[in-house]
C-alpha positions in Angstrom: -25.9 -4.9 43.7 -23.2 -2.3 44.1 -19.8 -4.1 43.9 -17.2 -2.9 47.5 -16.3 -6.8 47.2 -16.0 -10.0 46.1 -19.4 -11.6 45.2 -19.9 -15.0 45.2 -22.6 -17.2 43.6 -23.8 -20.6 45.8 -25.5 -22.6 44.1 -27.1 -26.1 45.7 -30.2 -27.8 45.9 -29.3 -28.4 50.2 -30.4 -25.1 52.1 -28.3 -26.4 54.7 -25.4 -26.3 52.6 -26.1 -23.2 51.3 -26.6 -21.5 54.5 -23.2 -23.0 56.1 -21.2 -21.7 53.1 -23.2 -18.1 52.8 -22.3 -18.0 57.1 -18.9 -19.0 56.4 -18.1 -16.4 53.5 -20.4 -13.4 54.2 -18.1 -11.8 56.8 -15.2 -11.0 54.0 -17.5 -11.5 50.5 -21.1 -10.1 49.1 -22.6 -13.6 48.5 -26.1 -14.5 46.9 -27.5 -18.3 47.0 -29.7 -19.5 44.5 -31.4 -23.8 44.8 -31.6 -24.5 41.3 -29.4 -23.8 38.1 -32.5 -22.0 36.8 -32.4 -20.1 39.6 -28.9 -19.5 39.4 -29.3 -18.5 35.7 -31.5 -15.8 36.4 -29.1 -14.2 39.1 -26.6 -13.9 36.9 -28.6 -12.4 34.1 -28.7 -9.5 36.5 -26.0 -9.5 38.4 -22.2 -10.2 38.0 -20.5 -12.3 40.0 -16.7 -13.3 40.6 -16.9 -16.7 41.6 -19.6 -19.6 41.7 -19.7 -22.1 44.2 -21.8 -24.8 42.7 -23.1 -28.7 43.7 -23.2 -31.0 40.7 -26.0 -32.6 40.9 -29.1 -31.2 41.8 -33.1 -31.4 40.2 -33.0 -30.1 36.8 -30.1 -29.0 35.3 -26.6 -30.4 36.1 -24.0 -28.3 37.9 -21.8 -29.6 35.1 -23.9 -28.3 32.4 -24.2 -25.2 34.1 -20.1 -24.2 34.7 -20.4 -24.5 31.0 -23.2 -22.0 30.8 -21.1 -19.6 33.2 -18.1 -19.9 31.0 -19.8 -19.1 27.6 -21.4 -16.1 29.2 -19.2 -15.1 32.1 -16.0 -15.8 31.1 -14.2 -14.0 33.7 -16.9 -15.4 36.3 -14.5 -18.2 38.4 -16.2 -21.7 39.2 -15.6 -24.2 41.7 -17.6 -27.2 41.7 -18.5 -29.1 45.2 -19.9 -32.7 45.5 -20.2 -35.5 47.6 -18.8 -37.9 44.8 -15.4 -38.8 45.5 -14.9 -40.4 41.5 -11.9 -38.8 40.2 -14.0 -39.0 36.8 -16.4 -36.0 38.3 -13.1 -34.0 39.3 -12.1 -34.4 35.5 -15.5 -34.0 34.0 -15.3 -30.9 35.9 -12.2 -29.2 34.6 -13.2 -30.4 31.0 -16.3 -28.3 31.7 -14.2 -24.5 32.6 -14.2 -25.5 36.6 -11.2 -23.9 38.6 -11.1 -26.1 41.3 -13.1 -29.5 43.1 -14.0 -29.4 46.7 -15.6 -32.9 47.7 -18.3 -33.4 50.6 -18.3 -33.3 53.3 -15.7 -30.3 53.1 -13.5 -28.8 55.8 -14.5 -25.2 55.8 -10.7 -24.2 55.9 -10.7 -26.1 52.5 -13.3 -24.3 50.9 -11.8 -20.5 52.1 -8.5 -21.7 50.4 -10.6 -22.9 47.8 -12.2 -19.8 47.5 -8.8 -17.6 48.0 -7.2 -19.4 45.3 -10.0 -19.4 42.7 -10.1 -15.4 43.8 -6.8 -14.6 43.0 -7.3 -16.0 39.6 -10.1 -13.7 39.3 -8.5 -10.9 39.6 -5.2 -11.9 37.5 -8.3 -12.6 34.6 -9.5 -9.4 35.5 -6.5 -7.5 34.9 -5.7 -9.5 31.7 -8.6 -8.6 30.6 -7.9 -4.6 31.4 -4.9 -5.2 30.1 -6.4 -6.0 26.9 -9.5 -3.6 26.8 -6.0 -0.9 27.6 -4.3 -2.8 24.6 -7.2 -2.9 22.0 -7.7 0.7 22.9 -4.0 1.9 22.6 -4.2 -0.2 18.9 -7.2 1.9 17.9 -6.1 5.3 18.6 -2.6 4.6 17.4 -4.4 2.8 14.0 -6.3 6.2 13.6 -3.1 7.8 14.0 -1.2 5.7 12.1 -3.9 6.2 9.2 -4.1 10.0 9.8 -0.5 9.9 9.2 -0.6 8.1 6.1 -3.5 10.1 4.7 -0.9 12.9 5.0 1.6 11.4 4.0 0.2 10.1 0.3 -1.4 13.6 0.1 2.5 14.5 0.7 3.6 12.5 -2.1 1.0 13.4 -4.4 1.8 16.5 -3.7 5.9 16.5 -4.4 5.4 14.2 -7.8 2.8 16.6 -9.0 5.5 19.2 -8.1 8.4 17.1 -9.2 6.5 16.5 -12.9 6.0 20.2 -12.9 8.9 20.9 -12.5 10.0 18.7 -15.4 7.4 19.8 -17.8 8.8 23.1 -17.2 12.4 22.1 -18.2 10.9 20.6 -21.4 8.6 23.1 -21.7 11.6 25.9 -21.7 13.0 24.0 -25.1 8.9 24.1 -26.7 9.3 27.7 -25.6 12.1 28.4 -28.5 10.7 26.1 -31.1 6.7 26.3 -31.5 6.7 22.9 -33.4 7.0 21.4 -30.8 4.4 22.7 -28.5 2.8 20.1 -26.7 5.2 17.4 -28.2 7.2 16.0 -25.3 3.1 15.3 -22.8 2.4 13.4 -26.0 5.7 11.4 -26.7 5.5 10.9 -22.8 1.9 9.5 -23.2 2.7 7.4 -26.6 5.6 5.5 -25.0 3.9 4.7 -21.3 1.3 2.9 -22.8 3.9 1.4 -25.1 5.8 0.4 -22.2 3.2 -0.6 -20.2 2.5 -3.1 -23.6 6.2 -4.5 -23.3 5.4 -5.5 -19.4 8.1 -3.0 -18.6 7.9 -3.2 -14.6 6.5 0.3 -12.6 10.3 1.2 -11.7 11.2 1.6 -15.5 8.3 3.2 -16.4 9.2 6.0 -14.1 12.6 5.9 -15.7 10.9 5.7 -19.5 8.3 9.1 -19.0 11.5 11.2 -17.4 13.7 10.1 -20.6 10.9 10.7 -22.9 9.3 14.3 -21.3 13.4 15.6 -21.0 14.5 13.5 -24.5 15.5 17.1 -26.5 16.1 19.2 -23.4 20.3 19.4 -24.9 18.7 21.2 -27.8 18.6 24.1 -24.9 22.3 24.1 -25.6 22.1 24.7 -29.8 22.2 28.1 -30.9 18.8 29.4 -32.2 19.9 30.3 -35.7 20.5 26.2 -35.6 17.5 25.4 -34.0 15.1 27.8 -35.4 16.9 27.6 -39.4 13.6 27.9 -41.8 15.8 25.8 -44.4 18.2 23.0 -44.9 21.3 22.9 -42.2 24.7 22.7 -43.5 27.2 19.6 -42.5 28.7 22.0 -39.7 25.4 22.9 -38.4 24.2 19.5 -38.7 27.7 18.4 -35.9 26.4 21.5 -33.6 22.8 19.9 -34.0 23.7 16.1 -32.9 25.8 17.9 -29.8 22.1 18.6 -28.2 22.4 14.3 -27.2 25.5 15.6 -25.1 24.5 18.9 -24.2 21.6 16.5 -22.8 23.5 13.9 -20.7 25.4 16.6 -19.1 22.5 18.5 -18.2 21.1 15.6 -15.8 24.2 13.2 -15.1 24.5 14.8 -11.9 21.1 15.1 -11.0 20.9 11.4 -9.4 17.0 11.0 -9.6 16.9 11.1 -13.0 19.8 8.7 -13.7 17.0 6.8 -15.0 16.2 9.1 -18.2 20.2 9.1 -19.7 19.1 6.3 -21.9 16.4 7.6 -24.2 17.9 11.1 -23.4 21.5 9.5 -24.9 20.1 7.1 -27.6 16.9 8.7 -28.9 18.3 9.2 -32.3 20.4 5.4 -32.2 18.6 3.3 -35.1 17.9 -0.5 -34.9 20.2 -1.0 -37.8 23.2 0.3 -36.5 22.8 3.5 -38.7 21.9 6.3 -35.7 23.6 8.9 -33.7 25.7 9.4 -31.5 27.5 5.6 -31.0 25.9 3.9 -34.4 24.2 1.6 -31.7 22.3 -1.8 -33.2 19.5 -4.0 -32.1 19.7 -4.2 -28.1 22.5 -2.8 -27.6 19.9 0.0 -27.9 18.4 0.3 -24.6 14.7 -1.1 -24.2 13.4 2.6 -23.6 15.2 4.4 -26.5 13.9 1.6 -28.7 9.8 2.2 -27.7 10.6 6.2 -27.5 11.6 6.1 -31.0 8.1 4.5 -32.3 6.6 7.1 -29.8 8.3 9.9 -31.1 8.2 9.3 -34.9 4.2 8.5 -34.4 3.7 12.1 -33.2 6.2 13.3 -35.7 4.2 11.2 -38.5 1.0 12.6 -36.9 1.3 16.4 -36.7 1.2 19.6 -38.1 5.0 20.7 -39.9 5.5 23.9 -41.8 6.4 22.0 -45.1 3.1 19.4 -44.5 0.1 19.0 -42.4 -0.4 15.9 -40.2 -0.5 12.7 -41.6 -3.4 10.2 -41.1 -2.8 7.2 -38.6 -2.8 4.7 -41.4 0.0 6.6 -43.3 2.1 6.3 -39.8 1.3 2.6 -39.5 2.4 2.1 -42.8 5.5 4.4 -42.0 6.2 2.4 -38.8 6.3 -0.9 -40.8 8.0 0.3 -43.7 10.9 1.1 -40.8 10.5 -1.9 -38.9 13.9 -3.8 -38.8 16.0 -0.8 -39.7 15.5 2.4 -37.7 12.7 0.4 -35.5 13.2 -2.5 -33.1 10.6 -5.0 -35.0 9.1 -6.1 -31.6 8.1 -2.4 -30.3 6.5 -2.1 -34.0 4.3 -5.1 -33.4 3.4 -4.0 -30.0 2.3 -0.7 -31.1 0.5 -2.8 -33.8 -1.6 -5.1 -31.4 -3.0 -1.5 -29.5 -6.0 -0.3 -31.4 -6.0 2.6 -33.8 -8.8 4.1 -31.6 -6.6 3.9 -28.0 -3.7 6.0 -29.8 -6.5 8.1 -30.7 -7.8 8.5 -27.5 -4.0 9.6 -26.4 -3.3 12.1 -28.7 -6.0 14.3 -28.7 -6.2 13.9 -24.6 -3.5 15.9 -24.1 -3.9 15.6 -20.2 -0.8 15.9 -18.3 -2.1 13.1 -15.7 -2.9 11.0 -18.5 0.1 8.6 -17.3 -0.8 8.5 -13.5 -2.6 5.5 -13.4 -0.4 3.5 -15.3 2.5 3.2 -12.4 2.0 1.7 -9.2 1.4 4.0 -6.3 3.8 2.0 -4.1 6.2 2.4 -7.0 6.0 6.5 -7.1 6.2 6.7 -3.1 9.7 4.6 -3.5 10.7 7.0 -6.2 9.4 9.9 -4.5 11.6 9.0 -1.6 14.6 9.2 -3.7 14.1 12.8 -4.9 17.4 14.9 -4.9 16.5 18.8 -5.8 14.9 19.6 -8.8 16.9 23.0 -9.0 20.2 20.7 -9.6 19.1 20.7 -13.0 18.2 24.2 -13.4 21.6 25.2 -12.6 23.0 22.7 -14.8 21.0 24.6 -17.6 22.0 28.3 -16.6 25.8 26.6 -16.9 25.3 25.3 -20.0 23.2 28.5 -21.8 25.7 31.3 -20.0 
């Protein structure tokens, strides 16, 4: 059947009846009749059809059962059930069943076109809801694949800028390694040592961020110490030793403008501040020592304890254990020490001969670097803060 109108189904077990509604509707819709609800089945396997017209009782199956048939499979197929019982129960039975409308027997034929026009127009308003949603669903896909274009591009994006932004970092620190080859390779390992220490205290995403910028740029005021300070073979005099500690300062001012890294001023300011009281620059004790200077200094006097010097060669992991706890109370807050402690010998291990400058990556949230990402001010900030201070 090729569709140029409304089809209608009539279904009835009377050929009379069938033939006075097919004559009464065929001038203005395409209709097909069918005897039986078998019969009726089949045709619209084949076929699809806007409205039904069906008796409800006939040999075989009901008309009842088969409205429900018509709206499982046909949803948008319109039935109107016709009868010669007058019950109000049928009428109800009907509805309960998916029928549009009851038209009792014997029928006026007006009744039945304005049956028929009514149970048309809601048709067409299903049709168009249902347009309306095939338009919807499809607008939703191709915006979804849109949508997760754009965010394929945009966590390349990021990626991309906090691989920069690190780089950009590890160059800063990596200009201070540049003077001072005993500490080549320090600050990606100091980094690596107090992220997973962090990550031991529970220390949320957000601070871990803060904790590797303190710990990469911890020594980056040493930029500002004259190299015949810096680079002394022997012992430094009590002068030398005040132009020495000024690299904590020379340090703050360096990135206190630089608002993304606001985060890093507290192992940047306290990394040499002792648990006791008895550190530099403020003599600051316990936690008044922030949480991040506190697990850099385990981190940092571990590598210290575990590398190559001049005047000794690296010292074994059990000497640095014993080192740590020998410390614990006085220059070391007693609960980083037993952190460290509780991570096997074979994990620090693991760390330290890594090396890997992404060996951090997976222990902060994505969501958390995006946020920080989005926060970025200009990396070069701090490389004119550097030309300012070394001019």
């Amino acid at each position: 059947m090729t569709k140029t109108t409304a089809s209608i189904l009539i279904v009835d077990d009377d050929e009379a009846i069938r033939g006075l509604l097919s004559a009464c509707l065929d001038p203005s819709y395409w209709c097909a009749t069918a005897a039986s609800v078998e019969e009726a089945t089949r045709l619209l396997e084949s076929n699809s059809f806007d409205l039904v017209l069906s008796d409800i009782t006939m040999p075989g199956t009901s008309g009842l059962d088969f409205c429900g048939h018509v709206q499982k499979t046909c949803p948008r197929t319109v039935v109107v059930m016709i009868s010669a019982m007058t019950d109000i129960q049928f009428a109800i039975e009907a509805m309960r069943e998916g029928a549009f409308d009851y038209v009792t027997k014997p029928f006026e034929l007006t009744r039945v076109k304005m049956a028929v026009d009514r149970a048309l127009r809601y048709q067409r308003a299903l049709e168009e809801k249902h347009r309306y949603e095939q338009e919807l669903e499809q607008r939703v896909r191709i915006r979804t694949a849109e949508l997760r274009s754009a965010n394929e591009d945009l966590n390349f994006m990021l990626d991309t800028l906090y691989r920069n932004y690190r780089a950009t970092l590890r160059g800063l620190a990596r200009t201070l390694e540049a003077r001072d080859i005993e500490t080549r390779g320090h600050s990606d390992r100091v980094v690596a040592y107090s992220m997973r220490l962090g990550k031991k205290m529970g220390l949320p995403s957000n601070d871990l961020l803060a904790l590797e910028q303190g710990a990469l740029l911890h020594d980056i005021g040493k930029i500002g110490v004259p190299d015949a300070i810096l680079l002394k073979p022997g012992s430094l005099t009590t002068d030398e030793w005040v132009k020495m500690r000024e690299h904590v300062a020379h340090g703050l001012r360096i990135i206190e403008d630089v608002e993304f890294l606001s985060g890093a001023r507290y192992v940047v300011g306290q990394h040499h501040e002792k648990y006791d009281g008895s550190g530099y620059p403020n003599k600051l004790r316990g936690d008044g020592i922030h949480i991040h200077a506190r697990i850099f200094a385990i981190a940092d006097a571990f590598d210290a304890i575990r590398s190559d010097r001049p005047y000794r060669a690296a010292q074994s992991y059990e000497k640095a254990r014993e080192e740590l706890i020998a410390h614990s109370g006085s220059h070391f807050d007693p609960r980083v020490v037993n952190a460290f402690m509780s991570i096997p010998e074979e994990e620090w291990e693991d760390i330290r001969c890594a090396q890997s400058e992404d060996s951090t990556e997976h222990i902060i949230d994505r969501s958390e670097i995006s946020s920080f990402i989005f926060s970025l001010g200009a990396p070069e900030q701090v490389t004119s803060k550097l030309h300012a201070l070394c001019a």
